[in-house]
C-alpha positions as a LaTeX table, in Angstrom:
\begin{tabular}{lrrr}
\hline
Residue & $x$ (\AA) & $y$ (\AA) & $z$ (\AA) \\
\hline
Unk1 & 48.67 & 63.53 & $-0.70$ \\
Unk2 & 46.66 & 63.40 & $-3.57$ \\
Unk3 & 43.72 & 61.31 & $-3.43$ \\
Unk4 & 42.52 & 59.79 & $-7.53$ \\
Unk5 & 39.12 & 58.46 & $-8.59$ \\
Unk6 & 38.09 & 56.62 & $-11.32$ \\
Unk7 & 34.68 & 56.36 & $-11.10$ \\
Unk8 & 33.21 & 53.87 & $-13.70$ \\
Unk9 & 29.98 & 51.77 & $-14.92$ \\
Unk10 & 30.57 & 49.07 & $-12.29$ \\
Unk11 & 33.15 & 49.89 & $-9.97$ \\
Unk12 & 34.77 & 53.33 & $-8.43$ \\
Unk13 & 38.48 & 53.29 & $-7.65$ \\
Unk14 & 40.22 & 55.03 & $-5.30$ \\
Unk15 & 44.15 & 55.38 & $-4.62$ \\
Unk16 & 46.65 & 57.55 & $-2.61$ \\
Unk17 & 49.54 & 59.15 & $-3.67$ \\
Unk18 & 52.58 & 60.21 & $-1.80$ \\
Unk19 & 54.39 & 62.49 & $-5.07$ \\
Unk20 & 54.32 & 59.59 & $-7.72$ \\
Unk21 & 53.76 & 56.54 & $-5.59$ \\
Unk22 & 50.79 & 54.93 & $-4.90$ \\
Unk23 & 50.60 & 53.64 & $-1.09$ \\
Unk24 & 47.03 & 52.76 & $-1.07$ \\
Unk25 & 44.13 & 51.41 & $-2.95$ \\
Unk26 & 40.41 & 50.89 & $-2.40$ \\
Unk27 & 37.57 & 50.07 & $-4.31$ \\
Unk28 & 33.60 & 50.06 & $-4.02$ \\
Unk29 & 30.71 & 49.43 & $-6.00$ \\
Unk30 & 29.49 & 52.36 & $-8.12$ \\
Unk31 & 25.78 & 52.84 & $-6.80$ \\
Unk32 & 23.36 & 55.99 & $-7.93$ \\
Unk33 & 21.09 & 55.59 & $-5.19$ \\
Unk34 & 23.95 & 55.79 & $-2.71$ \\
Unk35 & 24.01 & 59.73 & $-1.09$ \\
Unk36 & 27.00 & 61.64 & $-0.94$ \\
Unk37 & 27.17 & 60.98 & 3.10 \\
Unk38 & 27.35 & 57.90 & 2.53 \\
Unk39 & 30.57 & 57.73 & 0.28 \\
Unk40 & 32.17 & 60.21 & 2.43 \\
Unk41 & 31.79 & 57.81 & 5.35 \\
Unk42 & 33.17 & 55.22 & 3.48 \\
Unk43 & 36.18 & 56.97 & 2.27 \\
Unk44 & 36.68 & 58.31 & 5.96 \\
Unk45 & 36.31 & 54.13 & 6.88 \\
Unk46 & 38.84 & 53.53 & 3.91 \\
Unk47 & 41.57 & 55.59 & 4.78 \\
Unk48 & 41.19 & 54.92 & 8.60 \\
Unk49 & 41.37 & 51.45 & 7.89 \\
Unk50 & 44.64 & 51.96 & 6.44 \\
Unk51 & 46.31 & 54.29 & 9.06 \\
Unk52 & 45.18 & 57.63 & 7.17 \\
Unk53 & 43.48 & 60.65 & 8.16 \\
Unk54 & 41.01 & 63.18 & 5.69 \\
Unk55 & 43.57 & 65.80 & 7.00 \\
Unk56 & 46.27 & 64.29 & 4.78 \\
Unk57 & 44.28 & 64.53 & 1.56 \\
Unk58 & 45.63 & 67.62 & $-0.01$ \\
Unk59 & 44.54 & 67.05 & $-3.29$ \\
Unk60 & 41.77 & 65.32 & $-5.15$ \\
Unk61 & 41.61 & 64.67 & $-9.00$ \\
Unk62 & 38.37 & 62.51 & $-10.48$ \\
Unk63 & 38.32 & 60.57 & $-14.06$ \\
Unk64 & 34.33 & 59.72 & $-14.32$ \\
Unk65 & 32.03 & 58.01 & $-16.55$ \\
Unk66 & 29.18 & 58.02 & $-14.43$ \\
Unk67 & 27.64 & 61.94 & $-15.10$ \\
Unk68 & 24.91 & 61.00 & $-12.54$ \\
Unk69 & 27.87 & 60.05 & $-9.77$ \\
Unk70 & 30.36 & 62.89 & $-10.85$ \\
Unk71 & 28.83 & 65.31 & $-7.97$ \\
Unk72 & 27.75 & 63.03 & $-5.56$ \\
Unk73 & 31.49 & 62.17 & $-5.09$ \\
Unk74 & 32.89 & 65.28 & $-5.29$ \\
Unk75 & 30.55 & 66.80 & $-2.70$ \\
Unk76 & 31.12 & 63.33 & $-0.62$ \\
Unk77 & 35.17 & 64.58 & $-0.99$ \\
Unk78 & 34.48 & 68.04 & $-0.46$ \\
Unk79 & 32.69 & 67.64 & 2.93 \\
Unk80 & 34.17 & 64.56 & 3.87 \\
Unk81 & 37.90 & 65.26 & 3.31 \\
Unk82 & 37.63 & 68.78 & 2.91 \\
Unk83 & 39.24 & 69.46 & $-0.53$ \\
Unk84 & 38.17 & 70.40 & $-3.82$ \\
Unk85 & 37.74 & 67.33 & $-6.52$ \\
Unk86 & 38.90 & 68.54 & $-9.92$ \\
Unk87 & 37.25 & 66.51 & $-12.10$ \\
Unk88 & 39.40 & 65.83 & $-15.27$ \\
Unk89 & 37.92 & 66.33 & $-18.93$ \\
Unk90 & 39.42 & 65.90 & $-22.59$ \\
Unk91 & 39.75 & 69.00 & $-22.82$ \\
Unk92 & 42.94 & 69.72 & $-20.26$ \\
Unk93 & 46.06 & 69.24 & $-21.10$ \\
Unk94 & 47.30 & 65.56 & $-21.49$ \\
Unk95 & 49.21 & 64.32 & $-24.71$ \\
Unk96 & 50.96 & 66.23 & $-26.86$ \\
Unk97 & 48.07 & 66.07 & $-29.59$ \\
Unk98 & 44.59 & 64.85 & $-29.66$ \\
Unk99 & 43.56 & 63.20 & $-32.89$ \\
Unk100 & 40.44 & 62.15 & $-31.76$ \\
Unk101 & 37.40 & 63.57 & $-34.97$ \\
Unk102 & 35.91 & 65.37 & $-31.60$ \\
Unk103 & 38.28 & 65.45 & $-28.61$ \\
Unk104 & 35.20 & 66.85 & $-26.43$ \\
Unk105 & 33.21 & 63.06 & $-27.03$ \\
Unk106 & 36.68 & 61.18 & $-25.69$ \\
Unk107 & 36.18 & 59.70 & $-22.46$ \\
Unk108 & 38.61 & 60.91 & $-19.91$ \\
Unk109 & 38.68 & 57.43 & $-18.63$ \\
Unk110 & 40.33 & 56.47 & $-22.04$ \\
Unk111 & 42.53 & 59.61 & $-21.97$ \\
Unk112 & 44.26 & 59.32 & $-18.96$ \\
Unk113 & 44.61 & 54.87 & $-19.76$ \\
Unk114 & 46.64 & 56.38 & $-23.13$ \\
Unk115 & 48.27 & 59.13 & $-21.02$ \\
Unk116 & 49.70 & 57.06 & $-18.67$ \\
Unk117 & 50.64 & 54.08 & $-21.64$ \\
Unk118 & 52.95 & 56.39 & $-23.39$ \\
Unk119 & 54.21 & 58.26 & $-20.46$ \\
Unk120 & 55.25 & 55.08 & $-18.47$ \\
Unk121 & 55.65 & 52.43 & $-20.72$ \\
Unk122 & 56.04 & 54.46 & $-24.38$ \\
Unk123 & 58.08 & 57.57 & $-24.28$ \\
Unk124 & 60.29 & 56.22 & $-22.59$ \\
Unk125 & 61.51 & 53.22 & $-25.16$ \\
Unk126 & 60.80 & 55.74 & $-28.05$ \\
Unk127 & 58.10 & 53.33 & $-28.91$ \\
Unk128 & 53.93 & 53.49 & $-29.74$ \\
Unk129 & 51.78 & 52.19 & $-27.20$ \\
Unk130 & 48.39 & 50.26 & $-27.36$ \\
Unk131 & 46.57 & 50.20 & $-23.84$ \\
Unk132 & 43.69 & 47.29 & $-23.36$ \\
Unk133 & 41.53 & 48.36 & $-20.79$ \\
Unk134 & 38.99 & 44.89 & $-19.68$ \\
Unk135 & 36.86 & 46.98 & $-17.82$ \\
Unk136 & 32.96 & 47.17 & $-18.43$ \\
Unk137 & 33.65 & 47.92 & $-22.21$ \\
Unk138 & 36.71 & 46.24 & $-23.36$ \\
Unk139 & 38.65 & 49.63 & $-24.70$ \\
Unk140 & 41.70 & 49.78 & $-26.78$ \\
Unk141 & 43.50 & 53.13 & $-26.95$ \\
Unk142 & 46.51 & 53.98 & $-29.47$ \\
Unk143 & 49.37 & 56.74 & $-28.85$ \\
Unk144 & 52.13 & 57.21 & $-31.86$ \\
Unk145 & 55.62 & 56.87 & $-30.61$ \\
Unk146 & 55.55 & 60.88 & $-30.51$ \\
Unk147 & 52.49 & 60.90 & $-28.15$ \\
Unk148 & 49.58 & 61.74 & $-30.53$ \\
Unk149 & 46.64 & 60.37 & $-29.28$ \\
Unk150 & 45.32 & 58.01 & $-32.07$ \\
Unk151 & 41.99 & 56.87 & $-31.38$ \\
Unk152 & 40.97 & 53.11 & $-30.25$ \\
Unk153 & 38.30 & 50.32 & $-29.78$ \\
Unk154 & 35.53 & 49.72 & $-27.97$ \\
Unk155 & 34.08 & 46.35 & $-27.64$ \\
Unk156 & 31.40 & 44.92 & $-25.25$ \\
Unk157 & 33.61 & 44.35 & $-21.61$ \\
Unk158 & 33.80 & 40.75 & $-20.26$ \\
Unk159 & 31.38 & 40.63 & $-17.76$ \\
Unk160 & 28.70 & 42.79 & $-20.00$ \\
Unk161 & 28.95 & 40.26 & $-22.57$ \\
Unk162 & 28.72 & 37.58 & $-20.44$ \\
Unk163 & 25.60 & 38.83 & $-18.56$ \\
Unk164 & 24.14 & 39.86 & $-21.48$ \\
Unk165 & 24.10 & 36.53 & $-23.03$ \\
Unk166 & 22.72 & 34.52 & $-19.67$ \\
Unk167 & 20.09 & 37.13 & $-19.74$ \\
Unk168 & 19.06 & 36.41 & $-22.98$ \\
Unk169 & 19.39 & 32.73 & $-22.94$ \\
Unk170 & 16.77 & 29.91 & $-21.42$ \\
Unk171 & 19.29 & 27.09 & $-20.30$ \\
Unk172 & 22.75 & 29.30 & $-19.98$ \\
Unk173 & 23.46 & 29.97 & $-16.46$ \\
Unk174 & 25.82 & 32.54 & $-15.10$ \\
Unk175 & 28.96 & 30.80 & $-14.02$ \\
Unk176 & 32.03 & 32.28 & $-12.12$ \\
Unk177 & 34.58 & 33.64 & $-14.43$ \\
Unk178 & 37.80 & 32.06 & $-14.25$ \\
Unk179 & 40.25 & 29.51 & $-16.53$ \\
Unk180 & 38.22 & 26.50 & $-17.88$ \\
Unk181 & 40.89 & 23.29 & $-17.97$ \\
Unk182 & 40.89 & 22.93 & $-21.36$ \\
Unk183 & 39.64 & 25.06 & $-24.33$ \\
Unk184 & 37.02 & 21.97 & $-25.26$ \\
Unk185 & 34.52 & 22.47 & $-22.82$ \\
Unk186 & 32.58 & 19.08 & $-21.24$ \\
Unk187 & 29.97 & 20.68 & $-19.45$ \\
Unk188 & 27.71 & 23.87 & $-20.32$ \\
Unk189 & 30.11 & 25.71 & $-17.23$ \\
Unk190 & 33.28 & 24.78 & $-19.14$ \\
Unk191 & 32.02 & 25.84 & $-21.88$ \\
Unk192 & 31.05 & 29.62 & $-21.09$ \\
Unk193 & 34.63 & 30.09 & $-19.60$ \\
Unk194 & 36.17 & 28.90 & $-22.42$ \\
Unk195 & 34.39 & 31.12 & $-24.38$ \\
Unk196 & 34.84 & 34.22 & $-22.25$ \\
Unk197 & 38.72 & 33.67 & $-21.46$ \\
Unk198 & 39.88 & 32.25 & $-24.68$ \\
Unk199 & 37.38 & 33.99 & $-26.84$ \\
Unk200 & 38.46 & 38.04 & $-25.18$ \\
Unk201 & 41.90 & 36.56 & $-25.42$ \\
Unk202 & 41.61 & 36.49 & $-28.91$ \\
Unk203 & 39.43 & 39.09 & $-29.75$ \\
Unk204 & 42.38 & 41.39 & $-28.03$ \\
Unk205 & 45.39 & 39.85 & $-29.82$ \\
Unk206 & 43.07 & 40.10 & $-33.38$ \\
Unk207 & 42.54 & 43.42 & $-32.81$ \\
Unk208 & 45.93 & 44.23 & $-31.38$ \\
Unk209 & 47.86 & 42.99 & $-34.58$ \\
Unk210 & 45.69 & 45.10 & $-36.69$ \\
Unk211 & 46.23 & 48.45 & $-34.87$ \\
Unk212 & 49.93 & 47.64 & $-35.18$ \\
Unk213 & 49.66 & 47.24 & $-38.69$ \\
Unk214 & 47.98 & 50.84 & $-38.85$ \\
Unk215 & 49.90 & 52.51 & $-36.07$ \\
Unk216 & 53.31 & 51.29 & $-36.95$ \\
Unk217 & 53.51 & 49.76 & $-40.37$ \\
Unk218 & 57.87 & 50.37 & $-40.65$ \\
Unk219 & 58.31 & 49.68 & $-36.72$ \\
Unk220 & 59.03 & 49.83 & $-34.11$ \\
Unk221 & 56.14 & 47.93 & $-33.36$ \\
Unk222 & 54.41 & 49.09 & $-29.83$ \\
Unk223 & 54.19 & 47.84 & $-26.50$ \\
Unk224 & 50.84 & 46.51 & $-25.57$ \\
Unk225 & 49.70 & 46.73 & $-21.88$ \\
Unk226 & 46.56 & 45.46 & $-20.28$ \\
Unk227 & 44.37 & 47.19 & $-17.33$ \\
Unk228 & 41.26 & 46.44 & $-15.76$ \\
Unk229 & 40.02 & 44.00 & $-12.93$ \\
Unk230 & 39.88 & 40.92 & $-15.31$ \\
Unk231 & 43.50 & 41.99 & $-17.07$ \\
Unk232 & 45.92 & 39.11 & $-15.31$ \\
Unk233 & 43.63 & 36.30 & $-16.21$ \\
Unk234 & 43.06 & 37.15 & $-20.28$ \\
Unk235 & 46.82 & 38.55 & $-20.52$ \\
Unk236 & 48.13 & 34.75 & $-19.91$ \\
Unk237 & 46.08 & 33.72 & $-22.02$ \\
Unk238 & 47.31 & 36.39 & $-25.03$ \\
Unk239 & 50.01 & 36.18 & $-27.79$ \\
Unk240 & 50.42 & 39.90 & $-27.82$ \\
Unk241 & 49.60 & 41.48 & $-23.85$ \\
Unk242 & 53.19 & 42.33 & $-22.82$ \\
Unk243 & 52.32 & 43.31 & $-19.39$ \\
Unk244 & 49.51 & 44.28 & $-17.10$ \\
Unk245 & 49.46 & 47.39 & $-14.88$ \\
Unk246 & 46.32 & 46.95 & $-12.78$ \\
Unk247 & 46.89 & 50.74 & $-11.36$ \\
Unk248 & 47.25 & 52.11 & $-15.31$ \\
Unk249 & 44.60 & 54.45 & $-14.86$ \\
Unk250 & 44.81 & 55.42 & $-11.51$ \\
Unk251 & 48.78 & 56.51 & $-12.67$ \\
Unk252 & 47.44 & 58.47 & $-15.43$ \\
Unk253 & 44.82 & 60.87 & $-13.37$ \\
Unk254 & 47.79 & 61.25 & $-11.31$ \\
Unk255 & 49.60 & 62.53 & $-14.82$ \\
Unk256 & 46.84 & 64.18 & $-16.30$ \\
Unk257 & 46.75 & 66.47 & $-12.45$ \\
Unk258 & 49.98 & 67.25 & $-12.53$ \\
Unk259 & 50.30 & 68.47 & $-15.89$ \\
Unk260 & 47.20 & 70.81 & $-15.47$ \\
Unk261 & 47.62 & 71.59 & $-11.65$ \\
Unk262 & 51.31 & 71.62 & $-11.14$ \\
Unk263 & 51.63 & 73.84 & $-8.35$ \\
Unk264 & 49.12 & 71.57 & $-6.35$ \\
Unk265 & 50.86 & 68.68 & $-7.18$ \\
Unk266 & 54.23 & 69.47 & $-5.91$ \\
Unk267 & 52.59 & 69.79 & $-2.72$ \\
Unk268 & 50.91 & 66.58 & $-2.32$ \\
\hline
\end{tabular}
């Protein structure tokens, strides 16, 4: 089985596949004072709890963000589960071309998002593909029909933005994130939300219907899909999200593995 990782800002991700099927998912906080004992105990306590054992990882493949955490986790993997973490970078194989100015800057977590957009979603309607990632930075990656890699957006992420402006402000308070009742809000709660949920909603479709105007001036215009932990609640909310895939990324370090590491793959 191969074990994926996307270790990010806030949050690292961990799923199990059996060939191209994911049968299990886990997440934890992403913590740099946390040793690398103690994430290999909890990835031990993670697949235990779900009627795994370390001896059925065969394969490891890590997307990170985090340089700090990159090899704290593999080592936790490596003495934990006893495999080798290959840690993927922009520079291995993935899309058919990279027209990124500087492929080397493009961050893997973005790669594998567009990878796995046009493999699963893309290539296979003969159609571009725009991925909106609402992760910590809210990222929007472009692929051509063809599968060139076309560059993106990055905007502040949900939460960031959110903090950032209680942190800033005297009588804003941090409220829970969710759908206010109404766009008008009554009460300084209602009003945050509405601005969050509403406000990403449309800062995704504005930006969305201008990247189809560059990627695909003459059609077919692309299919849009949304990732990320906050994904299902600003997708409703969109005019131009066509469908969420909360495991998006961990599909495309799956992809981006088995393109560069076939032979390892087919035994997972």
């Amino acid at each position: 089985m191969l074990l994926a990782l996307d270790v990010g800002n806030t949050n690292i991700t961990a799923g199990l596949f059996l060939e191209d099927e994911l049968i299990s998912m886990w997440r934890m906080a992403s913590n740099r004072e946390e040793t690398w004992d103690e994430y290999g105990l909890r990835l031990v306590q993670m697949l235990e709890r779900d009627g795994h054992t370390p001896a059925d990882i065969t394969c490891a493949a890590m997307a990170s963000v985090v340089p700090p955490l990159s090899p704290v986790i593999s080592r936790a993997v490596q003495q934990y589960l006893k495999v080798e973490v290959k840690e993927l970078t922009s520079d291995l194989r993935s899309l058919p071309a990279i027209r990124y100015d500087n492929p080397s800057a493009l961050g893997t977590d973005r790669l594998v998002n567009a990878l796995a957009g046009w493999e699963i979603y893309g290539r296979p309607q003969g159609r571009p593909v725009i991925v909106v990632d609402f992760g910590t930075a809210t990222k929007l990656e472009c692929v051509s029909a063809e599968g060139e890699y076309l560059g993106g957006v990055i905007a502040p992420g949900i939460r960031t933005a959110a903090e950032a402006l209680t942190r800033r402000t005297a009588l804003l308070q941090r409220v829970e994130i969710q759908k206010p009742k109404a766009v008008i809000g009554r009460n300084v709660a209602a009003s945050l939300q509405s601005g969050i949920i509403f406000g990403f909603a449309g800062l995704a479709d504005g930006l969305v219907r201008r990247l189809t105007r560059e990627i695909a001036p003459d059609g077919p215009d692309p299919v849009v899909v949304a990732t990320g932990g906050l994904a299902s609640m600003v997708a409703v909310e969109s005019q131009t999200i066509q469908m969420v895939d909360p495991h998006l990324t961990l599909q495309g370090i799956r992809l981006m593995y088995e393109r560069n590491w076939p032979d390892a793959a087919a035994e997972a």
